[in-house]
C-alpha positions as semicolon CSV with decimal commas, in nm:
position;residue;x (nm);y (nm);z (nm)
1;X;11,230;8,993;8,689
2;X;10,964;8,758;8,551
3;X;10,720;8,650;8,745
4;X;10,469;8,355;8,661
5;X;10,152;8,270;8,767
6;X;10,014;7,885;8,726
7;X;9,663;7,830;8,682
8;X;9,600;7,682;8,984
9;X;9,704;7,964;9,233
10;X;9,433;8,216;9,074
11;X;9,165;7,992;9,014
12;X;8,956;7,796;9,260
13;X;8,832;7,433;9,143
14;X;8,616;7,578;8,893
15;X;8,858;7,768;8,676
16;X;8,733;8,067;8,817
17;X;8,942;8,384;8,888
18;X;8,985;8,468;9,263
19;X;8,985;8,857;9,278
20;X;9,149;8,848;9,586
21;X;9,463;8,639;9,470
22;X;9,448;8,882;9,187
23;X;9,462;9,229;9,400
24;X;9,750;9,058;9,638
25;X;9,949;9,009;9,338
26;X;9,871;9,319;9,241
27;X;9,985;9,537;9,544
28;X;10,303;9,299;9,543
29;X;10,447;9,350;9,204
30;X;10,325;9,753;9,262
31;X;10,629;9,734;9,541
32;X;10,850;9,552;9,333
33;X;10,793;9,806;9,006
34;X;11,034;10,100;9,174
35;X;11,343;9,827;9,196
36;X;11,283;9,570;8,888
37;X;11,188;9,614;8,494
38;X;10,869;9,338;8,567
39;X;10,701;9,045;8,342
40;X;10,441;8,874;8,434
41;X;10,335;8,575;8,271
42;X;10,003;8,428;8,387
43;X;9,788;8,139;8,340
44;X;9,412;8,151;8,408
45;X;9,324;8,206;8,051
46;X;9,180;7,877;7,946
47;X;9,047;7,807;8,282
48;X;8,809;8,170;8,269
49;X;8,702;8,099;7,939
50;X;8,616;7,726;7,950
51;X;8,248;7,756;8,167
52;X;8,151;7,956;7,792
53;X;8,157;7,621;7,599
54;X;7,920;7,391;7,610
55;X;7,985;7,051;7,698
56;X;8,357;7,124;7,700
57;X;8,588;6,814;7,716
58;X;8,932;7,013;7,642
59;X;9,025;6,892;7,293
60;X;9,251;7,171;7,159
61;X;8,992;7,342;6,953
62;X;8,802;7,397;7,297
63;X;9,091;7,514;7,458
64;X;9,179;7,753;7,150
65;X;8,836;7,881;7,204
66;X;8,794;7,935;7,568
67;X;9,159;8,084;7,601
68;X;9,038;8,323;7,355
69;X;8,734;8,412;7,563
70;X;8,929;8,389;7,881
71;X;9,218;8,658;7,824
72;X;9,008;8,938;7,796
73;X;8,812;8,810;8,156
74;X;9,232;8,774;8,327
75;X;9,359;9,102;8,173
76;X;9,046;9,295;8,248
77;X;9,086;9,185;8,608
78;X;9,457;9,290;8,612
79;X;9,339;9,627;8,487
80;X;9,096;9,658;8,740
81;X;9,317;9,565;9,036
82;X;9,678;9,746;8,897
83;X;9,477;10,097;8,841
84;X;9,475;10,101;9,214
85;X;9,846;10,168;9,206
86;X;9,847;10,370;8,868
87;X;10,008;10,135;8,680
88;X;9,855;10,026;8,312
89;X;9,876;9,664;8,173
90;X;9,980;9,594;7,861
91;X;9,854;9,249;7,724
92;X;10,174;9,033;7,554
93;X;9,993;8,761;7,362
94;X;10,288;8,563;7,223
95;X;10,383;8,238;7,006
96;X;10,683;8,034;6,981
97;X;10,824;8,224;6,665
98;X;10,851;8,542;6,891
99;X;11,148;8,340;7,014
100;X;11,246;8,130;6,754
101;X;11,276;8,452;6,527
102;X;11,634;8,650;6,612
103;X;11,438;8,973;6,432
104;X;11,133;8,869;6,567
105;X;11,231;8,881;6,880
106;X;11,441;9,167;6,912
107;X;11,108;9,384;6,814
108;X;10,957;9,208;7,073
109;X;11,248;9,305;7,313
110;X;11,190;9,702;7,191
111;X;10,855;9,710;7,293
112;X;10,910;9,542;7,597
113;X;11,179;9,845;7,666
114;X;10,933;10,083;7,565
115;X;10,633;9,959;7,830
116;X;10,869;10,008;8,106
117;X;11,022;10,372;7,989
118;X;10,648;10,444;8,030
119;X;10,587;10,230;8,377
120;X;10,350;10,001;8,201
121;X;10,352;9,631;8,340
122;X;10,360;9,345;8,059
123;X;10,136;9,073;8,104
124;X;10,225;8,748;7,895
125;X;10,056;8,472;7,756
126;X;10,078;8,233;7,465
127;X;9,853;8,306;7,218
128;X;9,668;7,983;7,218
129;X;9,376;8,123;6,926
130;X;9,623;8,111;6,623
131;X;9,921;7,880;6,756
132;X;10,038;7,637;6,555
133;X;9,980;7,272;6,769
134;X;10,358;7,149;6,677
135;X;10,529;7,540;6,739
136;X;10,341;7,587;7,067
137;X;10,487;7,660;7,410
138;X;10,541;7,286;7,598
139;X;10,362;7,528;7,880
140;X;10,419;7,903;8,043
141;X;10,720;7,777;8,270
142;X;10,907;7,752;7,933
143;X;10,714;8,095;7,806
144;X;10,851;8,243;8,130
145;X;11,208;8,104;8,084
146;X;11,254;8,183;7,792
147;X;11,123;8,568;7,845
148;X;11,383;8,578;8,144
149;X;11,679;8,426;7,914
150;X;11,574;8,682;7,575
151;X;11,552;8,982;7,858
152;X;11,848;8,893;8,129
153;X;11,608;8,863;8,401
154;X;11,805;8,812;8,720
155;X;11,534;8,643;8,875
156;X;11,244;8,431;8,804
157;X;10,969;8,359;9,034
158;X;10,753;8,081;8,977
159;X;10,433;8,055;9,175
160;X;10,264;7,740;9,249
161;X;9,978;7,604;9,451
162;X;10,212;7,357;9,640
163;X;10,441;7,681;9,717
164;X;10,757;7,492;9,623
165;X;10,994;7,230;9,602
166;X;10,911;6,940;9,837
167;X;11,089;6,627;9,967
168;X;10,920;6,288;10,022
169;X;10,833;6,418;10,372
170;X;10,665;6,698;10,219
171;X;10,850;6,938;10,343
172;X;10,960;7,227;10,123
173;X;11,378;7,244;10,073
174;X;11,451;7,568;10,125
175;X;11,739;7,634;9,895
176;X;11,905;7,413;9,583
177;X;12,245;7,483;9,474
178;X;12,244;7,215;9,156
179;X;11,998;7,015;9,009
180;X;12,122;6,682;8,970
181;X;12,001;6,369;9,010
182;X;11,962;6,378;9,408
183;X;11,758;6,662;9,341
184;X;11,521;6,450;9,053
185;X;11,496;6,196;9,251
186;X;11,224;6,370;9,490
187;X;10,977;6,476;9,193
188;X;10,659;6,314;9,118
189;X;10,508;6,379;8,779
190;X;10,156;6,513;8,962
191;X;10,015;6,853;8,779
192;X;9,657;7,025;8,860
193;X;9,346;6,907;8,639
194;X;9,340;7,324;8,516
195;X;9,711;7,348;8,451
196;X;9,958;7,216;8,199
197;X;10,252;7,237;8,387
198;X;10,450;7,003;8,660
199;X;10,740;6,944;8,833
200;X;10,948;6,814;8,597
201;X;10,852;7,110;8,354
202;X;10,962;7,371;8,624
203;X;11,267;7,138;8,711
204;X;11,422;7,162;8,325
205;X;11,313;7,524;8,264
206;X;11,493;7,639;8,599
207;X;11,771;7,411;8,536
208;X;11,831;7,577;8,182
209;X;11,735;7,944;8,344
210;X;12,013;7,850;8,614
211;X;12,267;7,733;8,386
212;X;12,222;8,124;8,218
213;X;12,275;8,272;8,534
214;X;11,920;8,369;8,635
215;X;11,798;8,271;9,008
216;X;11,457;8,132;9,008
217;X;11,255;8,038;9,297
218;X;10,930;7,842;9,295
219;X;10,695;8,004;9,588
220;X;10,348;8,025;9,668
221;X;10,133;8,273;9,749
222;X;10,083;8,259;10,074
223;X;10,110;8,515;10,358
224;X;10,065;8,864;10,346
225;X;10,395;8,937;10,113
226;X;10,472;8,637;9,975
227;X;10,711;8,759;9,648
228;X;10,901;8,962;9,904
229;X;10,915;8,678;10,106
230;X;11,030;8,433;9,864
231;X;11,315;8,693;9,758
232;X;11,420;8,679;10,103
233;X;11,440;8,323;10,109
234;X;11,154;8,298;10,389
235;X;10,987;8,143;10,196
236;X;10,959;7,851;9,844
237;X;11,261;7,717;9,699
238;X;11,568;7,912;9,601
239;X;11,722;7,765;9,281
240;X;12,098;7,963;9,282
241;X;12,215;8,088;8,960
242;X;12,511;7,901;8,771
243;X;12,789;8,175;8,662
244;X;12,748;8,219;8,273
245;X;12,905;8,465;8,044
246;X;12,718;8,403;7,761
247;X;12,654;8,711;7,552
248;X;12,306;8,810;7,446
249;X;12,267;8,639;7,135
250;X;12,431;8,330;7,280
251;X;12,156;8,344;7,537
252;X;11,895;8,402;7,289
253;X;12,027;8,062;7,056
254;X;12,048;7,871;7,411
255;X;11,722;7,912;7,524
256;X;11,507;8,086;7,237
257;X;11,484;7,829;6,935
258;X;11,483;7,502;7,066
259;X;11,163;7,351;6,804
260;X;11,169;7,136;6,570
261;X;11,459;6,869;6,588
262;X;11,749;6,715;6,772
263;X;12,070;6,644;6,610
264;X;12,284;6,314;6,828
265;X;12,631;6,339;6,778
266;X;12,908;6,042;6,851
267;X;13,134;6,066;7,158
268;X;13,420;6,204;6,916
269;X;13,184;6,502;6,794
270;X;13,092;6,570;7,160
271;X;13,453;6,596;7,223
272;X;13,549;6,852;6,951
273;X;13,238;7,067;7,057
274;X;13,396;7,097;7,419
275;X;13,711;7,208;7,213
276;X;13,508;7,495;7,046
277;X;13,513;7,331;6,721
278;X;13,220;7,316;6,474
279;X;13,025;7,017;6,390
280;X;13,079;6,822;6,108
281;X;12,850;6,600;5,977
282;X;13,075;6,302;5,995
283;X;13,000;6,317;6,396
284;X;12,650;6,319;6,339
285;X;12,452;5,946;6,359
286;X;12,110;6,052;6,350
287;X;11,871;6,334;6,319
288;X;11,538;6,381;6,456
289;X;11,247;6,599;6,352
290;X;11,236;6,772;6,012
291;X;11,427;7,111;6,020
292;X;11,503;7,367;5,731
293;X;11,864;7,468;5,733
294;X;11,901;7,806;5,965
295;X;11,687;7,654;6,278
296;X;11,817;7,588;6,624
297;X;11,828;7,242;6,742
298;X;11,940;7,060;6,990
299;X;12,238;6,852;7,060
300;X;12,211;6,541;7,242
301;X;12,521;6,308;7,320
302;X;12,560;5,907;7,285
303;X;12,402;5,911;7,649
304;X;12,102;6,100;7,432
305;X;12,153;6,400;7,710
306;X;12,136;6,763;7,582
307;X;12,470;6,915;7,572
308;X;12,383;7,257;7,405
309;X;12,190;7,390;7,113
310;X;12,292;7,492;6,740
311;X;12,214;7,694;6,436
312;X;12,232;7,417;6,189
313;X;12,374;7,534;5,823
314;X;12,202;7,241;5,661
315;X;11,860;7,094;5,669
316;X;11,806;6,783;5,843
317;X;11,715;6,625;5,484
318;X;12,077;6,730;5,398
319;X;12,294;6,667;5,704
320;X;12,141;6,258;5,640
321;X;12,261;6,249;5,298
322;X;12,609;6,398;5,431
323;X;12,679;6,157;5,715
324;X;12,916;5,967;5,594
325;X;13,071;6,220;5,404
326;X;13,375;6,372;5,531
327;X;13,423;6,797;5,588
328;X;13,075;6,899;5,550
329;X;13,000;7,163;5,778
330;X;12,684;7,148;6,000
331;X;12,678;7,396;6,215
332;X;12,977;7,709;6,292
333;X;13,134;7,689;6,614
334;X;13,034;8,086;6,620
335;X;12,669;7,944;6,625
336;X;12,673;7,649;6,881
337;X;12,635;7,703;7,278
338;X;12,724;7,461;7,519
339;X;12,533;7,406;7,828
């Protein structure tokens, strides 16, 4: 299970840390720890740190800084609050080519095994000090998915301060078997001024989580058990898993390298891919983003909507040059994955 944590549930107004939101999550995820293999991913970094800069306006070399000051203020609070129940924290500072890496990640995925042979919770962030500004997470609901698609998580929980999916009445809906566009249609593109995330971030990140088979609920944290709650469905929004039988490294190329580019392919290229085929060139009419051959891009249709993701065998340079050329392999149908 991964469970993430915005900034705005364990802060108050002021970016600070609210030790009591901290020891409730604590004792919670203590009771999970004898059923799941846990990840938590949590926010609060930037937020800690910031009241240690001077005049800070949050330009991205602020932001670098304070998250750098901040992480040691969050994990040394999750230390504090976790010894309670004798478990140790582990601090997971992470970057985009963690993911986009197949080796890379796989060492990642080792350690991860070994914290929980030893009972040791995992506690993720990006790290924001040396990321590069065009590899960087888009935010931690797509840190979190991603974590959940590269482990098989069964579940995600996503906490936020509006504790979860709400109509225009307000009101939360309980349970969603499909996003679609009746479901779309009820988000607003509102965020907190301390977090990165919105709606429409958690919206595509569950929608590509429950297209991999993963359940993910968006909750709050509320009440006196509110993860327990949530997996009960008393409680946020149940987003129901899509059947998938995608095998790991499928997984990993579906959700794990989407980063520099998008390859949009022609109506006949869209229709070979649902055929299992592999892409040729000659379906491709236009590239974007500069990619070296061996990345993962995306595929995007004529009605420029993702249909799945590849590992390209030419650079984007070269798959231009080769348009109008005829049998010149893009990408392997062994290497593309259809959502």
């Amino acid at each position: 299970m991964v469970i993430k944590l915005g900034t705005a549930v364990i802060t108050d107004e002021k970016g600070v840390i609210v030790r009591s939101i901290i020891k409730k999550v604590a004792g919670e995820i203590a009771a999970l720890m004898s059923h799941y293999r846990i990840v938590l991913v949590s926010s609060g970094a930037v937020g800690s740190g910031r009241a240690f800069i001077r005049n800070y306006k949050g330009t991205l070399t602020e932001r670098k800084a304070a998250a750098a000051i901040g992480n040691p203020i969050l994990i040394r609070l999750y230390e504090k609050y976790f010894s309670a129940y004798h478990i140790p924290v582990a601090q997971a500072l992470c970057e985009r080519q963690h993911f986009s890496s197949r080796s890379r990640f796989l060492q990642l995925k080792e350690t991860f095994a070994e914290f929980w042979k030893n009972g040791i919770l995992p506690i993720m962030n990006e790290n924001d000090l040396v990321s590069n500004v065009e590899l960087k997470f888009s935010d931690n609901d797509e840190l979190a998915t991603l974590t959940a698609i590269g482990f098989d998580a069964e579940t995600v929980i996503i906490c936020t301060s509006v504790g979860g999916f709400m109509s225009h009445a307000k009101k939360i809906i309980s349970s969603v078997e499909k996003i679609d566009a009746g479901i779309m249609r009820y988000v607003t593109t509102d965020k907190s001024s301390l977090g990165l995330g919105g709606m429409v971030s958690k919206l595509t990140f569950t929608r590509l989580a429950n297209s991999l088979g993963i359940k993910v609920i968006i909750s709050g944290l509320s009440g006196k058990s509110p993860f327990a709650d949530a997996l009960a469905g008393k409680s946020g929004t149940t987003f129901k898993a899509q059947p998938s039988n995608l095998k790991a490294r499928q997984k990993w190329l579906a959700g794990g390298s989407i980063t520099l580019g998008s390859i949009f392919v022609d109506r006949g290229a869209a229709k070979a891919l649902l055929q299992r085929r592999s892409l040729l060139t000659v379906g491709i009419h236009s590239v974007q983003g500069r990619f070296p051959a061996g990345e993962v891009v995306q595929l995007m249709d004529a009605d420029e909507s993702i249909i799945g993701v590849a590992k390209v065998k030419l650079s984007a340079a070269a798959i231009l040059e080769s348009i109008s050329q005829k049998n010149v392999l893009a990408a392997h149908a062994d290497d593309i994955v259809l959502f």
